[in-house]
C-alpha positions as CSV (number, residue, x, y, z in Angstrom):
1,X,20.8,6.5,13.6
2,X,18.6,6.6,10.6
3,X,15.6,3.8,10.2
4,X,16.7,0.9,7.6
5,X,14.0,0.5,4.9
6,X,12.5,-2.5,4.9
7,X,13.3,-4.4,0.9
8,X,10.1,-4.7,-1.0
9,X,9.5,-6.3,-4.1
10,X,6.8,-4.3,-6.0
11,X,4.0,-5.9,-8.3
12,X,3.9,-3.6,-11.2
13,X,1.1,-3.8,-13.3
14,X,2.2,-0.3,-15.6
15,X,-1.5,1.1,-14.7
16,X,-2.1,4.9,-12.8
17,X,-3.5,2.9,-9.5
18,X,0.2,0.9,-9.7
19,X,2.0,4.0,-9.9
20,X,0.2,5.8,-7.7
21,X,0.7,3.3,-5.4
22,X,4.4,3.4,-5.6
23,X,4.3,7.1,-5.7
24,X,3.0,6.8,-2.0
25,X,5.1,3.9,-1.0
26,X,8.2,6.0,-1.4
27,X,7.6,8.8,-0.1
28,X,6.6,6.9,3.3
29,X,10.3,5.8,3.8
30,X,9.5,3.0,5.3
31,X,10.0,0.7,2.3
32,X,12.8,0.1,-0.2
33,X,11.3,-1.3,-3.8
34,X,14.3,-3.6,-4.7
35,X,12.3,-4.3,-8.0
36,X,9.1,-4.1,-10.0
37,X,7.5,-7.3,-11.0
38,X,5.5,-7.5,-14.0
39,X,3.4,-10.6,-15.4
40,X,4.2,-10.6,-18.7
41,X,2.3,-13.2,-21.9
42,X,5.7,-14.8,-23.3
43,X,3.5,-15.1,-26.6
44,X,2.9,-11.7,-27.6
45,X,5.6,-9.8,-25.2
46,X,3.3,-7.7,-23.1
47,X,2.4,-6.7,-20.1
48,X,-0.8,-9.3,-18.6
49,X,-2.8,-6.6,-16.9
50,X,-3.1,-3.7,-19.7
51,X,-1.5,-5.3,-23.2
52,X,1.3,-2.8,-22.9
53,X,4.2,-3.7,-24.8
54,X,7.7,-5.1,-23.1
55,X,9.0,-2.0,-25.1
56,X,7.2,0.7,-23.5
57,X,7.3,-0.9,-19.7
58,X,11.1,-0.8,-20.1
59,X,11.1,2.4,-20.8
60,X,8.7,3.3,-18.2
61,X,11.0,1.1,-15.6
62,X,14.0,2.5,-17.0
63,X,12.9,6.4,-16.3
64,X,12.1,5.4,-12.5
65,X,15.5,4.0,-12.3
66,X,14.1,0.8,-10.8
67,X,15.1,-2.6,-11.9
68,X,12.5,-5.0,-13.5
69,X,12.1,-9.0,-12.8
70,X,9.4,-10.2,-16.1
71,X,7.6,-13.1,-14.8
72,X,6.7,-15.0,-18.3
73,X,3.6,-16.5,-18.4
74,X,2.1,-18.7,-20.7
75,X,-0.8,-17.9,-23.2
76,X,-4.4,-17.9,-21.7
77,X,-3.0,-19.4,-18.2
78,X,-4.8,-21.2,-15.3
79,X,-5.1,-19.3,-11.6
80,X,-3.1,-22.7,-10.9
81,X,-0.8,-22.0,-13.5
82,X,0.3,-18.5,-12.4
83,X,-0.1,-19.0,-8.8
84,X,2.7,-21.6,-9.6
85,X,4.3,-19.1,-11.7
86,X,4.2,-16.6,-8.8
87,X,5.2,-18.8,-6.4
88,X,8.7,-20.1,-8.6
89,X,9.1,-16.4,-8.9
90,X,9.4,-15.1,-5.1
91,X,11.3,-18.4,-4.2
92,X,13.9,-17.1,-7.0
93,X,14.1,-13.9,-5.9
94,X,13.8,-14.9,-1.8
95,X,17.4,-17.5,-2.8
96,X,19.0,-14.6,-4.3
97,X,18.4,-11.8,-1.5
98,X,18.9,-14.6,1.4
99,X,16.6,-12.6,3.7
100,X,13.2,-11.9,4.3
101,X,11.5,-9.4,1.9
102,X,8.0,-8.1,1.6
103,X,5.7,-8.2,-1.3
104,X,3.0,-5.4,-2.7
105,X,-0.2,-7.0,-3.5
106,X,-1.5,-4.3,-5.2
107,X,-5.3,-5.3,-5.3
108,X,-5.0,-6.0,-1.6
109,X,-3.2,-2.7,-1.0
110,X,-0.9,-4.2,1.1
111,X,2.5,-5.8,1.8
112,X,2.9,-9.3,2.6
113,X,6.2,-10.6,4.2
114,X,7.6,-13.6,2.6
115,X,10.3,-15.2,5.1
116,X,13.0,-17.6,4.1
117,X,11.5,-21.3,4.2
């Protein structure tokens, strides 16, 4: 009987290291990216990390046949502000798949598991 992969939400930042980094993640087999999640500035529509536009990471998203969660954030925020941004965001996502998922941290190089509270 074949090994189930466990979910995985992905943070997607659009950069080489991100996409490397999912590059290796699937062909592990261990994991199965449900989504990419990508800070975006709700002012000027792109992407926090590199300034790419919503336009282009669609596109890019769209061509790995993944599906995207945008997590808006406000101009110039806070660490508070998008910790608490972050936060709202996996709760969301956790109430909708009902079961435990795990999340790449891409700076840590790592998955964390987020379990149902």
């Amino acid at each position: 009987m074949p090994k189930l992969k466990k979910k995985a939400l992905f943070n997607w930042s659009s950069g080489k290291d991100s996409a490397l980094a999912l590059y290796k993640i699937q062909q592990d087999n261990e994991y199965e990216i449900v989504t990419l999640l990508t800070s975006v500035s709700e002012q000027y529509q792109r992407i926090s990390m590199h300034g790419v536009r919503v336009e282009l990471l669609e596109k890019q998203v769209e061509s790995m046949g993944l599906p995207l969660t945008k997590m808006m954030l406000p101009e110039m925020p806070t660490m508070e502000v998008y910790n608490e941004v972050m936060e709202n965001t996996l709760l969301q996502f956790q109430r909708k798949r009902n079961n435990p998922f795990h999340f790449w941290r891409h700076f840590s190089r790592r998955f964390t598991s987020i379990q149902r509270r």
